[in-house]
N, C-alpha and C positions, 0 to 999 in steps of 0.2 A: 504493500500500500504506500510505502515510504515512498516507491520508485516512481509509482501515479503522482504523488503529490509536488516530485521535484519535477514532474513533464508539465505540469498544469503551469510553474511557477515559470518554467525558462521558454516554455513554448504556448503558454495561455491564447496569444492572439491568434496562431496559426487551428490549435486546437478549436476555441472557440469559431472560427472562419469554416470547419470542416463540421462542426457538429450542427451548426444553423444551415450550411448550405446540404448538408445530406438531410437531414430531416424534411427541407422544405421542398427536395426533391423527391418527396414520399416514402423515404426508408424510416420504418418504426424505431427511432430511434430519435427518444426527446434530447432537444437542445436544453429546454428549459431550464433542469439540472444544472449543465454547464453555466448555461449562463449564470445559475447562483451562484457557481463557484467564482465564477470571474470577478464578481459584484464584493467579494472577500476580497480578492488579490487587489482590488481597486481600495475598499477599507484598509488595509495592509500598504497602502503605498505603492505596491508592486506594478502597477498599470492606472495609466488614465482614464476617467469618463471617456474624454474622447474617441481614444484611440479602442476602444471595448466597440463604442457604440458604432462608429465605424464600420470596424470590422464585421459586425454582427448583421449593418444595414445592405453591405456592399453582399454578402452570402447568401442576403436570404433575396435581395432584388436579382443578384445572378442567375439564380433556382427559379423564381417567378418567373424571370424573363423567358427562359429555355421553357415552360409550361404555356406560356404565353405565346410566343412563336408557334410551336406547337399547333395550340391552338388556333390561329389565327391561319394556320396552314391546311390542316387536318381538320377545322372545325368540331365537332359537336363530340364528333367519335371517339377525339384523343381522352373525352372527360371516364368513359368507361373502361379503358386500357390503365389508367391511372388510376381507378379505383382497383382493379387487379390487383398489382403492386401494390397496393397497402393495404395491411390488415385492420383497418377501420371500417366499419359494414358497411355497407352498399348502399345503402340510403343515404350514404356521403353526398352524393352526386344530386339527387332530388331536392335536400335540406340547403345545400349550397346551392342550388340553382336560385332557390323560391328568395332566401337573401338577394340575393345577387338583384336578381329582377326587381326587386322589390326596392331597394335602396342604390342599385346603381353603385359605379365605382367608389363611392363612399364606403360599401358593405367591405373593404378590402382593409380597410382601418382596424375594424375588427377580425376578421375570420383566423387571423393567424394565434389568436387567442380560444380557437375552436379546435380540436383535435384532427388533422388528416382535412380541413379543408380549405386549410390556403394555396395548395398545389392546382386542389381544383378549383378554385375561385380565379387564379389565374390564369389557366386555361379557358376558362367558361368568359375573361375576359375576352382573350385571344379573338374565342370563335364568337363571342357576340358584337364586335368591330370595334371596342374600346381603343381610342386613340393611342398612342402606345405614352404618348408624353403625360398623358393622364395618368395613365398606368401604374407609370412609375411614380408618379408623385404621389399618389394617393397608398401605393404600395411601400414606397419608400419612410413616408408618416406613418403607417399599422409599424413596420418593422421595427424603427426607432418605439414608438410605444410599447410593444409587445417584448424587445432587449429590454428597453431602457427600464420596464415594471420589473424584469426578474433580476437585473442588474442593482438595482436600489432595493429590492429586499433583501437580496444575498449583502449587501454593504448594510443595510438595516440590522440583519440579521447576524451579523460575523461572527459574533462573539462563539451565537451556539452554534454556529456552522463550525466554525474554528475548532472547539471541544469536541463534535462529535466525528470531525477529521483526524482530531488528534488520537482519540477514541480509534478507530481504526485503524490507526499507524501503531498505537500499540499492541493492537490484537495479531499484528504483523500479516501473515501469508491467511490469514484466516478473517482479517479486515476483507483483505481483496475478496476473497472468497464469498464472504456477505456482500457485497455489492456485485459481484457477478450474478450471483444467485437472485438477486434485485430485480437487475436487470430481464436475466432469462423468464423470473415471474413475473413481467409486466409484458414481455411481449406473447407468454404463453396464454396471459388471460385473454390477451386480443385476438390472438389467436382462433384461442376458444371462443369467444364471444361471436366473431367471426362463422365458425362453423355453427354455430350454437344456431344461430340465424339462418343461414341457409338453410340449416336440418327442417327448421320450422316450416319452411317453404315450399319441400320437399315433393312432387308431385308428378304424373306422368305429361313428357311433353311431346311433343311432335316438330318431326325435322321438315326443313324448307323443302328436302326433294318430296316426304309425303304430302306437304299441303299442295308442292305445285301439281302433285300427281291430281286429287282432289279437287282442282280448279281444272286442270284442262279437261278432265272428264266428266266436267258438268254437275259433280257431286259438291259442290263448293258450300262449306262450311260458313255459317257469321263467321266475320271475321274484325279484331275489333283490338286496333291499335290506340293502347294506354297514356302515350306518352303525352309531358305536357305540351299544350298547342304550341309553343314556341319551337317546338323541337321539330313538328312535322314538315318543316319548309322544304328541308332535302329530299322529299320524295316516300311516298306509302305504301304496301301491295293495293293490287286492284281490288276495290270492292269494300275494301276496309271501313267500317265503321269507326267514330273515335270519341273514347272515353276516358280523361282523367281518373285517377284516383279518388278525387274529391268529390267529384261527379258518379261515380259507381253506384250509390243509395238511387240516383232518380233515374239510374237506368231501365229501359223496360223493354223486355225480348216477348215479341210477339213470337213465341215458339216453343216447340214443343219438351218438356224438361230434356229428354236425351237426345234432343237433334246437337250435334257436334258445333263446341264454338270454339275458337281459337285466336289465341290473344299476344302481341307480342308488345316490345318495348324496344328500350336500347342501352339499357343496364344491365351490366354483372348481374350473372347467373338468372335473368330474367325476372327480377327484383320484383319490379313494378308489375307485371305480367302476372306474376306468382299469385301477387297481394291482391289483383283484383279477381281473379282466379278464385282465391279464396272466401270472398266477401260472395260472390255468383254460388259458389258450392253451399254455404251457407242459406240461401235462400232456394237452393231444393235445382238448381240446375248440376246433374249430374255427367254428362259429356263435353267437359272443360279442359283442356289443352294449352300450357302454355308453348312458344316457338321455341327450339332449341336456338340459340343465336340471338335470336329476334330481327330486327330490320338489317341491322348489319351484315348478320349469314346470310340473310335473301337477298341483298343486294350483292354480296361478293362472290356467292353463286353464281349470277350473273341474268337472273330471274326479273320478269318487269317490274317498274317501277311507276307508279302513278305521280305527276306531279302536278298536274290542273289544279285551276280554282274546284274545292269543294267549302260545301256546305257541314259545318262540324255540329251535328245535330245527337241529342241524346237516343231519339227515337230509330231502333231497327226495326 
């Protein structure tokens, strides 16, 4: 543990530069820690406000940016490839969206103080055309707030920060050990949490080659794409019905309980799809299907794609 404490002291800035900018590249690994430590070595003399804050702001706008680009290139899709890679659930992407939209490049001030969704709030700038000088300014301010709150409690806090570092340096190999051990238990909850959620989910689906089978044979199932209306621009399957989540309660299928319905999204594991799948099972419809893929597998398939003006009405 001695040896962690003399890298933090002689290599703090670099350390802190790696642990802001992986994190906010989506790897389950909190900076926030770090940064408390850093907020000591600054009470300590050891390092400046400045040059902390700095450092912390230039890591996490480098990470935002490359999410941003991203997005701005790849649009809507990159946001679901990003929620893969981190073990924060799936409804990262829906929860960040509705901010986002709702408060505009301002919501960027905070999100980085929300677990796992300032990568996608940067993206989801990207693809919703957020000027990039904006971007950054508004990105730039959350970061500086978001260091500068865990850097002033760790300097708040030193004293007991200090004792229970020292506390671990004298437990020696067995200090480190407990915090490794810390460590491995916070990403295995997420982990789990993680699976925990999908399990929930859990239900039979149906791949793009059997629906397209289904559609050219005339057997074509409702079919009835969840996703929020802002996300429809890129293009729907034909025939598609379209129903929010929020919207699921006033839905109403003139048909029969076991006539076949099939529902997609464009989230991890079929998130959104799942959940209104669920909410239809519940009210007595028992041949519900969500897409394997969702929009994405049918379009990379290479299967039509509807993009006309429609009418996004509740009623099938």
């Amino acid at each position: 543990m001695n040896t962690v404490l003399e890298l933090i002291q002689h290599y703090g800035l670099l350390i802190v530069f790696a642990s802001v900018f992986l994190e906010q590249m989506g790897l389950p690994l909190p900076a926030y820690p770090t940064l408390l430590l850093a907020g000591v070595l600054i009470g300590n003399g050891q390092y400046s406000w400045a040059a902390m804050l700095l450092v912390a702001m230039v890591a996490a706008l480098l990470a935002d940016s490359i999410w941003y680009r991203a997005g701005r290139k790849y649009g809507k899709r990159v946001m679901g490839k990003l929620c893969k890679i981190s073990l924060s659930p799936d409804t990262c992407v829906r929860q960040t969206e509705a901010l986002y939209l709702k408060f505009g490049p301002p919501a960027l001030l905070v999100c980085k103080f929300i677990p796992g969704f300032a990568s996608i709030s940067s993206a989801l700038a990207g693809s919703s055309g957020t000027r990039y000088w904006l971007f950054a300014l508004m990105d730039g301010l959350g970061a500086l707030l978001w260091a500068g709150s865990a850097l002033w409690l760790g300097n708040l806090f030193s004293s007991a920060i200090d004792e229970l570092m020292l506390t671990l340096v004298e437990m020696g190999k067995w200090g480190t050990l407990l915090v490794l051990v810390l460590i491995t238990v916070f990403i295995a909850a997420k982990w789990w949490d993680r699976q925990r959620f999908i399990k929930s989910l859990r239900m039979a689906r149906i791949s793009v080659d059997e629906l397209n089978t289904l559609l050219t044979s005339g057997a074509a199932p409702v079919i009835l794409d969840t996703r929020a209306k802002h996300l429809v621009d890129d293009g729907w399957i034909p025939g598609a019905q379209f129903v929010t989540l929020d919207e699921v309660d006033q839905l109403v299928l003139d048909i029969d309980e076991d006539a076949p319905v099939v529902l997609y999204c464009s989230c991890p594991n079929e998130v959104t799809a799942a959940k209104v799948a669920k909410k239809l099972i519940g009210r007595g419809y028992r041949n519900i299907r969500p897409l394997t893929g969702g929009i994405d597998a049918w379009r990379d398939a290479g299967f039509e794609v509807s993009m006309t003006a429609v009418e996004k009405t509740l009623d099938v």
